[in-house]
Each structure stands twice: as C-alpha cells, then as structure tokens.
C-alpha positions as CSV (number, residue, x, y, z in Angstrom):
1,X,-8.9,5.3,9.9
2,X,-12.4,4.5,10.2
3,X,-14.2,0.8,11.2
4,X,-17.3,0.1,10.6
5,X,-19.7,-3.2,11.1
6,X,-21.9,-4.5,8.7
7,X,-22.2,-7.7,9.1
8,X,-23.8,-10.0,12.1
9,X,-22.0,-9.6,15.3
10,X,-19.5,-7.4,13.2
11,X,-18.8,-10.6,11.3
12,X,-17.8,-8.1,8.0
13,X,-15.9,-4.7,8.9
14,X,-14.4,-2.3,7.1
15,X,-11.2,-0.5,7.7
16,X,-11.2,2.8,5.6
17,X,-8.3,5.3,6.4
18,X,-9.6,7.6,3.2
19,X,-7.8,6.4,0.4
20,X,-7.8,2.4,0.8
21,X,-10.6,0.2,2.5
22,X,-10.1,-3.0,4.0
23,X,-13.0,-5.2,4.1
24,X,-12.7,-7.9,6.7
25,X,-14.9,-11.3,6.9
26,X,-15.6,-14.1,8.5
27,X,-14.6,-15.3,12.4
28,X,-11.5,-16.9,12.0
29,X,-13.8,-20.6,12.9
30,X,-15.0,-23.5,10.3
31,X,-12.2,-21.7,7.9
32,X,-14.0,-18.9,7.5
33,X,-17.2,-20.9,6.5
34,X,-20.0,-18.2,5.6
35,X,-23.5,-17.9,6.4
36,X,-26.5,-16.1,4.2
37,X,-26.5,-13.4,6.3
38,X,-22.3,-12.6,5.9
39,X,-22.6,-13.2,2.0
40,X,-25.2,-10.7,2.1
41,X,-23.2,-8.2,4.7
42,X,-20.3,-8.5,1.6
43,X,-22.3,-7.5,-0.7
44,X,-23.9,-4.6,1.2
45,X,-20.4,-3.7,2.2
46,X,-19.4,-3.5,-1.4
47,X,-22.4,-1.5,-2.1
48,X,-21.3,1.0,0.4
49,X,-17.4,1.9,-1.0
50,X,-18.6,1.5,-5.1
51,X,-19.4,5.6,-5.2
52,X,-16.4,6.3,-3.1
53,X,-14.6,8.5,-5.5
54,X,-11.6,8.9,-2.8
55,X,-10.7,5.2,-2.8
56,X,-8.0,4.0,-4.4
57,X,-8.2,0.1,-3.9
58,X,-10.5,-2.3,-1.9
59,X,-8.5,-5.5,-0.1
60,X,-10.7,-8.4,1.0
61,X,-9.4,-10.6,3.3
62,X,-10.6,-13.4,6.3
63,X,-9.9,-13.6,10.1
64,X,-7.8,-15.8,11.7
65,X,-5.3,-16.2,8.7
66,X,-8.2,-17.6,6.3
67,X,-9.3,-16.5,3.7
68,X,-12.6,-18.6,2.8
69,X,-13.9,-22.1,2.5
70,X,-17.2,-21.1,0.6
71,X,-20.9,-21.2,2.2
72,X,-21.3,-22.5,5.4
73,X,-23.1,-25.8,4.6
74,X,-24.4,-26.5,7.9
75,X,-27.0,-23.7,7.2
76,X,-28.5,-26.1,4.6
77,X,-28.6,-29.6,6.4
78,X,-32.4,-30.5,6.0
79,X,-33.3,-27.1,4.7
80,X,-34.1,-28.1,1.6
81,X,-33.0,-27.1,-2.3
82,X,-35.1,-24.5,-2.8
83,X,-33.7,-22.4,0.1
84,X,-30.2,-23.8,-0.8
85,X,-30.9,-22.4,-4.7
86,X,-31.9,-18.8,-2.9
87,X,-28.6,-18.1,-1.2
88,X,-26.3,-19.5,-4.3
89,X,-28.3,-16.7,-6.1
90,X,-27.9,-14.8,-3.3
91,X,-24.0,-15.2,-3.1
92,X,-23.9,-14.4,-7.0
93,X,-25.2,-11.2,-6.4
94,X,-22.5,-10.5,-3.9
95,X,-19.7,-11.5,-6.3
96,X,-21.1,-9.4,-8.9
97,X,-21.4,-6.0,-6.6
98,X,-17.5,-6.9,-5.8
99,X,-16.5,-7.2,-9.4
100,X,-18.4,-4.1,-9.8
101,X,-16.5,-2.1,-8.0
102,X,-14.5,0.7,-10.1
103,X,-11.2,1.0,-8.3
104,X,-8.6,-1.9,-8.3
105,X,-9.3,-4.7,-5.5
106,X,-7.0,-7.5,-4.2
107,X,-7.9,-10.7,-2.2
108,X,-5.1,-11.4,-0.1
109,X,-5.4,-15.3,0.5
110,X,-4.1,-17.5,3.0
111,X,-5.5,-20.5,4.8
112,X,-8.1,-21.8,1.7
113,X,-10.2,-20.7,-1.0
114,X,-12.6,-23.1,-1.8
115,X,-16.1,-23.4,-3.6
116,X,-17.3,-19.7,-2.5
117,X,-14.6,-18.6,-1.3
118,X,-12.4,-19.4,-4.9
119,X,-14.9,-17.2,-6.0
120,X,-15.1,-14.6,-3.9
121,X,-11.0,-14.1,-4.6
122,X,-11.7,-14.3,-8.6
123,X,-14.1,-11.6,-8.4
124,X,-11.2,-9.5,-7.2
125,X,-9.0,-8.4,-9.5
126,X,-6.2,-9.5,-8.1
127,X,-4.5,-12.3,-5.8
128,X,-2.0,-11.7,-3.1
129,X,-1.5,-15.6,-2.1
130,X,0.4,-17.3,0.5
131,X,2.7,-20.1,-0.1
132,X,1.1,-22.4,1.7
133,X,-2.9,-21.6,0.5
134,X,-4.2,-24.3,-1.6
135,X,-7.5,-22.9,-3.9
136,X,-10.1,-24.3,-5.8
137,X,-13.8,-25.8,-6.5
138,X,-14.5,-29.0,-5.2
139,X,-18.1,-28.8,-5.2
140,X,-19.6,-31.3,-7.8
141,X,-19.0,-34.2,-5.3
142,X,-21.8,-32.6,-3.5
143,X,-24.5,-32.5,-6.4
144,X,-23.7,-28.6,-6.6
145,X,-24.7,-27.3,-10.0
146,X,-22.1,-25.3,-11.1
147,X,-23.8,-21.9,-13.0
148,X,-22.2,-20.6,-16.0
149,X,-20.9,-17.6,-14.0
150,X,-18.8,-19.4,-11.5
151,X,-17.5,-21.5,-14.6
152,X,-16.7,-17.8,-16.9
153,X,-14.6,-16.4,-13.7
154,X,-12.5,-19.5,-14.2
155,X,-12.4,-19.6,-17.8
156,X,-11.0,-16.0,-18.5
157,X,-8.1,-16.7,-16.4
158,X,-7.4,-20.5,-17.2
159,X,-9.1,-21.2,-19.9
160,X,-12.2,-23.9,-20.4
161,X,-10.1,-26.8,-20.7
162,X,-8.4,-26.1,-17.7
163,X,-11.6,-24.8,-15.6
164,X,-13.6,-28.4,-16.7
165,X,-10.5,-29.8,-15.3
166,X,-10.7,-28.5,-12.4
167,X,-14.6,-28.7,-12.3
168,X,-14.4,-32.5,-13.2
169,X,-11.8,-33.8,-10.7
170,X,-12.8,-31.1,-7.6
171,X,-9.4,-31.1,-6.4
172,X,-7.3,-28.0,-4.4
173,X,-4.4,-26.6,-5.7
174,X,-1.5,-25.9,-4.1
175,X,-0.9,-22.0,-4.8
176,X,2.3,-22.1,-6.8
177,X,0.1,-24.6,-9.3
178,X,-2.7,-21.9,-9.2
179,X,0.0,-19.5,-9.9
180,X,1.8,-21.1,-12.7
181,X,-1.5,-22.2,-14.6
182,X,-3.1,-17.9,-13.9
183,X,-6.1,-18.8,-11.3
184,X,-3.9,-16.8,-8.8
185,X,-1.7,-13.7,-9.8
186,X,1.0,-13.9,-7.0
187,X,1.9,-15.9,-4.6
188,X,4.6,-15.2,-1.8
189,X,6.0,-17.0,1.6
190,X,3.4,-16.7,4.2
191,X,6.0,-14.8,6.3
192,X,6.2,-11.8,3.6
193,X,2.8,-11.8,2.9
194,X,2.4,-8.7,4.8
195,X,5.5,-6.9,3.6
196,X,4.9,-7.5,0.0
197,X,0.8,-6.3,0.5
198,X,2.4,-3.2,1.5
199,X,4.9,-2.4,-1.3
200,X,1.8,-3.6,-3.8
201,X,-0.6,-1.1,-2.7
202,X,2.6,1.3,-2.1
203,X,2.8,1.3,-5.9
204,X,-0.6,2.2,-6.7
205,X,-0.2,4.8,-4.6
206,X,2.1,6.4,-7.2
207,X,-0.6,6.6,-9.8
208,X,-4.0,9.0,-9.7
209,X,-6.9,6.8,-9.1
210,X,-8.8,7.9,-12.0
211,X,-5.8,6.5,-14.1
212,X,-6.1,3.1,-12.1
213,X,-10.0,3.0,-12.5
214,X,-9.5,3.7,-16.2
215,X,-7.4,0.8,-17.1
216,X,-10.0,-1.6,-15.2
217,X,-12.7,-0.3,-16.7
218,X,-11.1,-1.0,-20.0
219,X,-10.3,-4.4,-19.5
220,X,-13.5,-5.2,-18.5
221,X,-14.8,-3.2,-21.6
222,X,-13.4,-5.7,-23.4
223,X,-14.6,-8.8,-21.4
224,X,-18.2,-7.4,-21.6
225,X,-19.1,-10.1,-24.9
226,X,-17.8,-13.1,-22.7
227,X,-19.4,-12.0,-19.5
228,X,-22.9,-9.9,-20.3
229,X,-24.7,-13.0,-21.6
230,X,-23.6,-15.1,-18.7
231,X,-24.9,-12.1,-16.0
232,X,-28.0,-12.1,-18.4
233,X,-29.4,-15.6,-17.4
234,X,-32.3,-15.9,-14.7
235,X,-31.3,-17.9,-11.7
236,X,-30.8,-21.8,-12.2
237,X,-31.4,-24.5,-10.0
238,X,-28.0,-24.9,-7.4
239,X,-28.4,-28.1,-6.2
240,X,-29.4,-31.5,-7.9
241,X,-32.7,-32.7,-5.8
242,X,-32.0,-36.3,-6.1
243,X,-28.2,-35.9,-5.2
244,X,-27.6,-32.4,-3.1
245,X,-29.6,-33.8,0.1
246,X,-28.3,-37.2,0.8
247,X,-24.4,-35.8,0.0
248,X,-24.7,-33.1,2.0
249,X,-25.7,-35.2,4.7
250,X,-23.1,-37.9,4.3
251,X,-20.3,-35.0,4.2
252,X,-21.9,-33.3,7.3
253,X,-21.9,-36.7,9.1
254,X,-18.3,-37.1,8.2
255,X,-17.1,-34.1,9.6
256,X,-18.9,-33.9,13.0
257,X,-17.0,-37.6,12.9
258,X,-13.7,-36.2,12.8
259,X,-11.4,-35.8,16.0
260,X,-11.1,-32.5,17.2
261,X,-7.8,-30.8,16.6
C-alpha cells in the first residue's frame, strides 16, 4: 500500500494498495472543519486517482471518527463576501471532480455531516453511515445562499419537497431518518462500521471494474438533463452581504463562548 500527502501538513492522504484508494481528510479537530486550502487538496486528490484505470472504488472518509462539519468558518470572520463567494466556488469544484470520478466511491460517515461536509458525502455515490451520525444543511441561518447545485444533489435522492424541507428548517438528521427518507444509503451500529465496510467493498471485489464503472456511468447518463444545466451556471453570489457578516460573527462569538469539553 502506498500513502501519499496532498494536503497542508498532510491534512488529505491517500491510502492506495492498487486496486482501492482511501482518501483521508481533515485533523480529527473543530469536527473536521475545513479550510480553502483542504477543499482544494480534495479536489486535487481526486484529480490524481480519476485516470487510474486499476482502481476499483474510492472511500472518503475523516480523522478522528468524523466525517465533516462543512468549511471552516473561522477562515471567513472579517474576510469579507467576496472572498467567502471564492472558496464556496471553490468547494463546488471539488465536489464536482469527486462525482467525476468513474469508478464507484463511498463516504463512510461517522461523527457529522453538515453544510460541506453533507455535500462532500452526496457527491459519493454511496453512504456507509454510523448509527449515531446525524447529517444535514443547516446553513440558511447564516445568510448562506444555497446554489442550485447543492440543492440538485439533494433533490435526486429526496426529492424537492423534502430538500426545501430540510433547506427551510436547517435541522440535522439523525442517520436512520436520513436513511429511511434516501439522503443516506446505509446506516449501521458504529461498532460494525468497520466490518460491514469490509464485506461492502469485498463484494465489489467480485465484479471487473469495467463492469462497475459501466453501471455508474449509466446512471449518471441518465441524470445528465437534471444536472448539466445546473453545472452550466456561472458562479453566484454565496453569502447575503447584508446578513452573512453580522451572523457569522454572532455564531463565531457563540462558540468561542462555549465551555470547553
């Protein structure tokens, strides 16, 4: 097995034994809370396994038994909305080289995924979830303008009615709710999490990868009408001026308020 680093301080690794590549994030701190810099690592590390005819599957997954709370917002206090609009743009294009990938790839999420970090699991294919996760996008509460590509990952798995929903109220689900309504695919007790990641990619393993890259590359044949437009669209503004700076603040201020655990 080989590891490489591509992210800061090795922040982003990749474990690659030849026929499946584990791609490693975050530092196991702030629930995996990620800077420009790691969103950008992602996507470069993506870019370096998408002509790797040898792979079978790609598994994402955080330290420290997180998966990912979204964009470190610290980054952004008093940086201002045009910056803050340059890395949402900049995490789109992360999510998109992920979802580019041709072989099969599976976010195995424990902890939280939030905001980002719900979408940085839906642009896998699949979700390997713990019991005890909770996942979603409670990000409108902070004058974050949701694009229409975050909102068409949610929609093609739950539906619009369920994705305003969930847009509207900015509330976490518990996994077996994001399971039951198809935002996550499985979910499992945290303590076979492990065993059953094993006996998932085991059974890939009895397939030839070209037949595995085949059947994604026809679903997502067919999804190409719902999702082309969307990817067409120049970048938007992230971040409502009048709201985005005085929010983030506020929720900032609250949090460095909070007794340490």
């Amino acid at each position: 097995m080989t590891d490489s680093a591509v992210g800061t301080a090795g922040s982003v690794t990749i474990d690659d034994d030849g026929s499946l590549a584990v791609v490693t994030f975050g530092t196991g701190e702030r629930l995996n809370a990620l800077r420009s810099q790691e969103w950008d690592a992602l996507g470069r590390a993506a870019g370096e396994l998408a002509d790797r005819g040898d792979l079978r599957a790609v598994v994402f997954r955080g330290r420290g038994g997180v998966f990912c709370s979204g964009s470190d917002l610290t980054e952004w206090d008093g940086a201002g909305v045009a910056a803050f609009d340059r890395s949402f743009w900049q995490l789109e294009q992360t999510l998109r080289a992920i979802e580019d990938l041709p072989m099969p790839t599976l976010a195995v999420v424990e902890g939280v995924a939030a905001g980002g970090g719900c979408q940085l699991a839906l642009a896998c294919d699949l979700q390997l979830t713990a019991a005890s996760a909770q996942v979603g996008m409670p990000v409108s509460r902070l004058g974050i303008l949701v694009p229409a590509s975050f909102a068409t990952r949610m929609s093609l798995r739950i539906g619009p009615s369920r994705t305003k929903d969930l847009l509207y109220g900015g509330r976490l689900l518990p996994a077996e709710e994001a399971e039951r309504i198809g935002l996550m695919t499985t979910v499992v007790e945290d303590e076979r999490l492990e065993e059953e990641l094993q006996a998932l990619l085991a059974g890939w393993g009895r397939f030839p990868p070209a037949s595995l890259r085949a059947a994604k590359s026809a679903v997502n044949r067919g999804l190409e009408p719902l999702v082309t437009p969307v990817r067409g669209e120049p970048p938007a503004p992230a971040a409502d001026p009048l709201e985005f700076p005085g929010r983030l603040a506020a929720f900032l201020r609250r949090r460095r308020a909070r007794p340490s655990a």
